[in-house]
KOLBA-624153 format. One line per field, with one value per atom (N, C-alpha, C): x, y, z; residue in one letter. Coordinates in nm, 3 decimals, decimal comma, always signed. Last residue first. Example, Ala and Ser with C-alpha at 12.3 -4.5 7.8 and 13.67 -1.06 7.14 Angstrom:
x <- [+1,285;+1,367;+1,290;+1,319;+1,230;+1,320]
y <- [-0,225;-0,106;+0,003;-0,569;-0,450;-0,330]
z <- [+0,708;+0,714;+0,787;+0,780;+0,780;+0,780]
r <- [S;S;S;A;A;A]
//
This chain:
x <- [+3,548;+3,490;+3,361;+3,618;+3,679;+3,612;+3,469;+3,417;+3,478;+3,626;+3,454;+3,417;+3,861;+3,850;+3,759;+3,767;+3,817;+3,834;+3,708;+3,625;+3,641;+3,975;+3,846;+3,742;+4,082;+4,160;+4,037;+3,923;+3,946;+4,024;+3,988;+3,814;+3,851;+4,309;+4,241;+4,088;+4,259;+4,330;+4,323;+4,126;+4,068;+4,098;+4,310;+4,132;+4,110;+4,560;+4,517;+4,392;+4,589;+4,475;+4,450;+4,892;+4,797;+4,699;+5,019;+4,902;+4,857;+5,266;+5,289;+5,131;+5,169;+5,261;+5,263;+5,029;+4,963;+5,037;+5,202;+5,130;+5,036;+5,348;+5,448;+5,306;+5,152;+5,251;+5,299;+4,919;+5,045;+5,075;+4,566;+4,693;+4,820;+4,430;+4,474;+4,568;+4,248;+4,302;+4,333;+4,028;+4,084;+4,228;+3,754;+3,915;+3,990;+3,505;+3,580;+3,656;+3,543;+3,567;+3,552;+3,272;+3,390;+3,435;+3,062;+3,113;+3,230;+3,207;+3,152;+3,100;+3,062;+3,188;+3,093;+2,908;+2,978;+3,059;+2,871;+2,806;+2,932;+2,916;+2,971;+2,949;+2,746;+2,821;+2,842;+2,399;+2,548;+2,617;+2,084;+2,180;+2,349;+1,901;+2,020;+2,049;+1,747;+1,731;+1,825;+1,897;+1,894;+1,860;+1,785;+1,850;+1,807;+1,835;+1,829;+1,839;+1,705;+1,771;+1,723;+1,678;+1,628;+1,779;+1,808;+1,641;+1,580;+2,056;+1,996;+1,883;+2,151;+2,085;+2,037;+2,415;+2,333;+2,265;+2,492;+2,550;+2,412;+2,661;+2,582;+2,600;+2,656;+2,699;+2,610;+2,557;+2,573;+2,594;+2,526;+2,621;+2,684;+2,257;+2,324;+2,478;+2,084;+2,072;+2,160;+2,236;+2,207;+2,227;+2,123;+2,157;+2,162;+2,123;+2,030;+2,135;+2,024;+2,107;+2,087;+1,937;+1,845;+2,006;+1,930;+1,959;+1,936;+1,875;+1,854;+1,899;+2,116;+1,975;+1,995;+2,227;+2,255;+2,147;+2,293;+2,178;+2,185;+2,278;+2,349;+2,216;+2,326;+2,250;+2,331;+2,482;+2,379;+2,270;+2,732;+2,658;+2,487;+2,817;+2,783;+2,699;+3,103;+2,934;+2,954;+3,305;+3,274;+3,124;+3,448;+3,326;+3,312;+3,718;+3,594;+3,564;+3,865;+3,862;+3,725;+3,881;+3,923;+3,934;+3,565;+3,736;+3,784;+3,262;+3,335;+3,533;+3,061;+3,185;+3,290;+2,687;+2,782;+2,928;+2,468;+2,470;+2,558;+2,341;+2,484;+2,477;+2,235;+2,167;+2,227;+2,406;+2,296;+2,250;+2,536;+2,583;+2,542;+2,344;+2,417;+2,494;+2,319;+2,204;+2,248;+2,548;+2,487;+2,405;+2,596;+2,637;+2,606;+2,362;+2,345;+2,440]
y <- [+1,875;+1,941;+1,880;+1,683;+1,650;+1,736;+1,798;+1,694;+1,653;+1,980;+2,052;+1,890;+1,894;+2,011;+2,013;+1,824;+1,760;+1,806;+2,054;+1,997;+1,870;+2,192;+2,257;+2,140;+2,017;+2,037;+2,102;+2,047;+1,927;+1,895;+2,295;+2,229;+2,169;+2,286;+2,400;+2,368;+2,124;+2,089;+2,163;+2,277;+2,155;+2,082;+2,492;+2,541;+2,400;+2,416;+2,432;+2,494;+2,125;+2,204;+2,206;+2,055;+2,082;+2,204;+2,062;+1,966;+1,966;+2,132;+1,998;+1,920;+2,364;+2,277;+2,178;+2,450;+2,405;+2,363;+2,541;+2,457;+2,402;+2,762;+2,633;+2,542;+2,946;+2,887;+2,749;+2,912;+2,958;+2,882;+2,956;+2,870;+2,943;+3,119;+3,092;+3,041;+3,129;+3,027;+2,990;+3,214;+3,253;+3,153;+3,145;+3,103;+3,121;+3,272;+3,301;+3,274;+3,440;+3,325;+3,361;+3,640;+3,608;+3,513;+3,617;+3,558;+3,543;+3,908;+3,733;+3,716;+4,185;+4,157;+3,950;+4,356;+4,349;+4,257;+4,514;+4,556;+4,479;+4,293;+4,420;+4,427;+4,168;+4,167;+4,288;+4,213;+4,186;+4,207;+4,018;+4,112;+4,109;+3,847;+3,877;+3,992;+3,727;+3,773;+3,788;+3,822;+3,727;+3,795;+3,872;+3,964;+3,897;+3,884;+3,792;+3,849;+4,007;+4,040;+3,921;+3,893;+3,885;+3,963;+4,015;+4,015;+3,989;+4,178;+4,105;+4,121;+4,276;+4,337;+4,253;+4,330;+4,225;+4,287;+4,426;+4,458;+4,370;+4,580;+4,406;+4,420;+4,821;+4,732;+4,690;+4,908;+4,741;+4,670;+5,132;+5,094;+4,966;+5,128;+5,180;+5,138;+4,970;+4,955;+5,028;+4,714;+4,914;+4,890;+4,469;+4,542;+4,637;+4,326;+4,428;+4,462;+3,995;+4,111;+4,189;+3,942;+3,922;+4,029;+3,667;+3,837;+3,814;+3,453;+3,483;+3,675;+3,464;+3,405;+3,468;+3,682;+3,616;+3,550;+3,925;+3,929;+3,819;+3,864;+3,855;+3,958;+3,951;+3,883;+3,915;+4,029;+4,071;+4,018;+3,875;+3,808;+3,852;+3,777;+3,897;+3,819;+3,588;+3,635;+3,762;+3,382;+3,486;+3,505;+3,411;+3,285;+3,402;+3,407;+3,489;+3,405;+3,108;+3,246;+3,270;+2,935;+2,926;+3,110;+2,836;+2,838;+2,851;+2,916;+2,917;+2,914;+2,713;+2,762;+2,773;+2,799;+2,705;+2,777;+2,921;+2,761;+2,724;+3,183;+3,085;+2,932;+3,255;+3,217;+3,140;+3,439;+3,484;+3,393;+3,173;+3,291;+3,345;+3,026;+2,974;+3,107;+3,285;+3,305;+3,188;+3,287;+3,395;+3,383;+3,045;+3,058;+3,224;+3,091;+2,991;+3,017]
z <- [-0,281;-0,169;-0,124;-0,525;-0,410;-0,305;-0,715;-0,716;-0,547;-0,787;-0,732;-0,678;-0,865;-0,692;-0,676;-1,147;-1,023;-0,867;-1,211;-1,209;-1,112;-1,280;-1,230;-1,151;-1,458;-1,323;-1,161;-1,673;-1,577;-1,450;-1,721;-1,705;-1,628;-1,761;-1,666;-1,645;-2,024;-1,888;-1,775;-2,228;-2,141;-1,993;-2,189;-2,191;-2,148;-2,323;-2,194;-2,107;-2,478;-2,474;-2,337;-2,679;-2,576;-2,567;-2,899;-2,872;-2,744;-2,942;-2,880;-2,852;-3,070;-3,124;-3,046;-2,848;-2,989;-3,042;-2,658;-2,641;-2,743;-2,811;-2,752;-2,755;-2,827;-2,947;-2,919;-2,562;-2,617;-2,706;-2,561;-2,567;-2,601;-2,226;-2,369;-2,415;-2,019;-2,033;-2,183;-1,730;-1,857;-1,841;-1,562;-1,577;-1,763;-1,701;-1,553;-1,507;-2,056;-1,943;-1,793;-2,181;-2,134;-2,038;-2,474;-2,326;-2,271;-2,662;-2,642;-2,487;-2,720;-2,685;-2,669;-2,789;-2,869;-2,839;-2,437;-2,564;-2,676;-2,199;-2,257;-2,399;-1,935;-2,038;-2,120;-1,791;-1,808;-1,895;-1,940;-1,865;-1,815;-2,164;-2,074;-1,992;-2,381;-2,301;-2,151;-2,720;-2,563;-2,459;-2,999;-2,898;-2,739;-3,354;-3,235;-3,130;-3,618;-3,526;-3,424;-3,956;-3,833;-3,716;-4,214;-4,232;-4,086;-4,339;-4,270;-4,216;-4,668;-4,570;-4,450;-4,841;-4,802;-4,690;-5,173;-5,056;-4,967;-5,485;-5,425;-5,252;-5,729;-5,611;-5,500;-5,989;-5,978;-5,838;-6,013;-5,983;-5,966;-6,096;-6,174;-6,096;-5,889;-6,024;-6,112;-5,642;-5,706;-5,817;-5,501;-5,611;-5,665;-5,206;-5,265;-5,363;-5,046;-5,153;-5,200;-4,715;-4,895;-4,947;-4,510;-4,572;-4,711;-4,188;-4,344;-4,344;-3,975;-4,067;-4,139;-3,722;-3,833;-3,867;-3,541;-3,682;-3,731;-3,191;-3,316;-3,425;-2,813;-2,950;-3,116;-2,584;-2,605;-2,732;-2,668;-2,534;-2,571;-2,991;-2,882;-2,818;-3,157;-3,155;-3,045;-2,963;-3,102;-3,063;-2,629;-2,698;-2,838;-2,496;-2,514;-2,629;-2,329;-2,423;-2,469;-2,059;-2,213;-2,226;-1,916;-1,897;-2,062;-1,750;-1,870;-1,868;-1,594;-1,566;-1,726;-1,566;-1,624;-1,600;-1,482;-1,496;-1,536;-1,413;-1,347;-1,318;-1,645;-1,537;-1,430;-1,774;-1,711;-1,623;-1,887;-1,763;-1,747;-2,064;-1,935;-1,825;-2,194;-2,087;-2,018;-2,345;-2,298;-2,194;-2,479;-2,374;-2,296;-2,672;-2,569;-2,452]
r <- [X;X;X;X;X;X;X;X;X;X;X;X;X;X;X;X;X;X;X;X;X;X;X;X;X;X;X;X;X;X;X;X;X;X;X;X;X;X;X;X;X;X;X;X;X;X;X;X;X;X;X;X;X;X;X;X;X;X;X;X;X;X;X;X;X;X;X;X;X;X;X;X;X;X;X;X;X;X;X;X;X;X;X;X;X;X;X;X;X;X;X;X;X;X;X;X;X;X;X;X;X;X;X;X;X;X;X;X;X;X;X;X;X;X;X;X;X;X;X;X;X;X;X;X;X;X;X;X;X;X;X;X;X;X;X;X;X;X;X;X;X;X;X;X;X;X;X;X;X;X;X;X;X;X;X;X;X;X;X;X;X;X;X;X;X;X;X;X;X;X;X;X;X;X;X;X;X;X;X;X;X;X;X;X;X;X;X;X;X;X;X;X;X;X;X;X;X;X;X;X;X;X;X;X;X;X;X;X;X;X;X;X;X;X;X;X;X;X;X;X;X;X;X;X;X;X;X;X;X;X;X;X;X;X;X;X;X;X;X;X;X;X;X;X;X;X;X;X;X;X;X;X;X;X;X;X;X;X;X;X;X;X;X;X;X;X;X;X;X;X;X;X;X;X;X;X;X;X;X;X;X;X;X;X;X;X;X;X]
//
C-alpha cells in the first residue's frame, strides 16, 4: 500500500523505511515440502504479489521523504520523533 501511495504522490512519508519491498512481496499462502529421506521441511510460497509501481530500489521498503529515526534517548523518554516531525509537517501545510 505504501508503494503505490508514492507512486502516485499521495502521501508524505516521515519516519523510516517501511519492511516488505516497494516492488511486491510473496507472502500468503505456502505449502511445506518434506524430503522423503532426509526429512528436511522447507516451505515453498504459492503467490507472488507484484505492485504496480515504478521507482524504488529492488528489495528495499518505502523510503521516507523526511527521514526521522528515534534515538535511544528518545524512546526512553517516549518520544515519537516520526510523529512529531508529521505534525510539525502538517502544521506549515496548513499555515501556507
Amino acid at each position: 500500500m505504501t508503494a503505490v501511495l508514492r507512486h502516485l504522490g499521495r502521501a508524505t512519508f516521515v519516519g523510516e523505511e517501511t519492511g516488505g519491498a516497494y516492488e511486491g512481496n510473496s507472502s500468503g499462502l505456502n505449502a511445506t515440502i518434506t524430503l522423503p529421506h532426509s526429512k528436511l521441511r522447507y516451505r515453498v510460497q504459492m503467490y507472488g504479489y507484484h505492485n504496480a509501481v515504478t521507482g524504488g530500489e529492488k528489495g528495499r521498503g518505502t523510503r521516507p521523504d523526511e527521514s526521522a529515526p528515534p534515538r535511544v534517548v528518545d524512546i526512553v523518554r517516549g518520544v515519537d520523533v516520526a510523529l512529531d516531525r508529521a505534525t510539525s509537517l502538517a502544521r506549515a501545510a496548513v499555515r501556507r
